[in-house]
C-alpha positions as CSV (number, residue, x, y, z in Angstrom):
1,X,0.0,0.0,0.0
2,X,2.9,2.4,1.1
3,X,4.9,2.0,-2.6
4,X,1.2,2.7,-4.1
5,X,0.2,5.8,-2.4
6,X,4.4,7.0,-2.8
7,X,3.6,6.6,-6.6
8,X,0.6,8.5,-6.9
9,X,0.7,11.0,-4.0
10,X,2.8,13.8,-3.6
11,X,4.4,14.7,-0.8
12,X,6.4,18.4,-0.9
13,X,10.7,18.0,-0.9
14,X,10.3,14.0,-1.2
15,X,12.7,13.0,-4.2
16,X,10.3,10.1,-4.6
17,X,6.7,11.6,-5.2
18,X,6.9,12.3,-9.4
19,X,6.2,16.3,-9.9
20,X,2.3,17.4,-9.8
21,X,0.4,18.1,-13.3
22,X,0.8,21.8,-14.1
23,X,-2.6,22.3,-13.8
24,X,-2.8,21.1,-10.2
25,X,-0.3,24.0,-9.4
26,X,-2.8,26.6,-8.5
27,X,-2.8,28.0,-5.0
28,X,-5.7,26.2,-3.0
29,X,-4.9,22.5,-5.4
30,X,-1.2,23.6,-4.2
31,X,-1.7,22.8,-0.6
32,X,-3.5,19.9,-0.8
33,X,-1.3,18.7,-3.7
34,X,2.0,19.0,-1.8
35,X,0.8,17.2,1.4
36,X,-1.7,14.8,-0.4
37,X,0.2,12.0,0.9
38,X,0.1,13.1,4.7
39,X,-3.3,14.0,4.4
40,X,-4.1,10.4,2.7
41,X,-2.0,8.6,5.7
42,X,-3.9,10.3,8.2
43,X,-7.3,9.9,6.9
44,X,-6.7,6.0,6.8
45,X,-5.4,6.3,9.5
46,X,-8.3,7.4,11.0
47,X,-11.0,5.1,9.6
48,X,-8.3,2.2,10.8
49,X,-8.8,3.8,14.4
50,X,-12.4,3.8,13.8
51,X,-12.2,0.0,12.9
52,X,-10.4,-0.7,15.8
53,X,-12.7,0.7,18.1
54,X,-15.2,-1.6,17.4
55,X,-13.1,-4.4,16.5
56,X,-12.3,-7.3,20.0
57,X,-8.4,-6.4,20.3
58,X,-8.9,-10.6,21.6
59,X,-10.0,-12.0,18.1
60,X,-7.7,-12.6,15.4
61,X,-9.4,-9.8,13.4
62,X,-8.7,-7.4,16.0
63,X,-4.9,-8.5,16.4
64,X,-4.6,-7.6,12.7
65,X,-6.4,-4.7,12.5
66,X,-3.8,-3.6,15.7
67,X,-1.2,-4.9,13.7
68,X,-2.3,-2.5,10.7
69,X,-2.4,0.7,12.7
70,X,0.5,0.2,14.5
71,X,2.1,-0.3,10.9
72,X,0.2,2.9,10.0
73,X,1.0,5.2,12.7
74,X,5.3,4.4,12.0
75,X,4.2,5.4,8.7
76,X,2.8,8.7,9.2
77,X,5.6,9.5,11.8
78,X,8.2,8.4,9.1
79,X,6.5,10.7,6.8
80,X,6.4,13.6,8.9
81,X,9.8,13.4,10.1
82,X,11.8,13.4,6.9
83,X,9.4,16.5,6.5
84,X,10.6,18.3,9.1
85,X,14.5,17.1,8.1
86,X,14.1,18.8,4.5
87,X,12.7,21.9,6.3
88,X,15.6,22.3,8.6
89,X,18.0,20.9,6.0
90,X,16.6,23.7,3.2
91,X,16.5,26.7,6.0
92,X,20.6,25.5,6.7
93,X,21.4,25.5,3.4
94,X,19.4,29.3,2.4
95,X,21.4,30.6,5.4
96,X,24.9,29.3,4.3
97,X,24.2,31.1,0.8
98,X,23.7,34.0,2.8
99,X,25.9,34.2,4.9
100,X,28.6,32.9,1.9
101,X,27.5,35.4,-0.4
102,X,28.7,38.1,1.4
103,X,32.1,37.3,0.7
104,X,33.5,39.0,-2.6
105,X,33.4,36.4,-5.5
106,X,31.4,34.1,-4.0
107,X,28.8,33.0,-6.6
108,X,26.1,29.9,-6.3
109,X,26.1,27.9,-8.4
110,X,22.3,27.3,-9.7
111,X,19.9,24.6,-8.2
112,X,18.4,22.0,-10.6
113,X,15.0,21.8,-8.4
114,X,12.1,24.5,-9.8
């Protein structure tokens, strides 16, 4: 399920997720578009809680379902936390070009991302 929803979400900064159709790229589609695969985690994510709820956790059925939100929830988290790493990595990086081009000569060279 995870390699399905990595091919055809998007997920902002994640060299995995394929770029989004031009015209998705409009400011309210924007949002959604770059965190599609967050928002699809935790929506599962939910209905698996719901299913859970009302599942025995002493049945087979309810082991599983455990089993799958458990799986679920590491998922989410792993998701959210390379996030945050790209943020800090990219707000690191800006701030050495700042602080670099200061100095006479210093030129970046140019990023391949859009």
């Amino acid at each position: 399920m995870t390699v399905v929803a990595t091919k055809y979400l998007y997920e902002r900064g994640a060299a995995e997720s394929r770029p989004p159709p031009k015209n998705l790229q409009a400011s309210a589609w924007q949002k959604l578009t770059d965190h599609s695969l967050s928002l699809f985690l935790l929506v599962t994510g939910l209905c698996w809680v719901g299913v859970y709820l009302h599942a025995d956790p002493e049945s087979k059925w309810g082991q599983v379902v455990g089993n799958v939100l458990s799986e679920w929830t590491q998922i989410l988290a792993l998701v959210l936390m390379t996030k945050r790493s790209i943020r800090t990595q990219e707000r690191v990086t800006n701030n050495l070009l700042e602080q670099m081009s200061g100095r006479t000569g210093f030129r970046p060279c140019q990023s391949r991302r859009g």
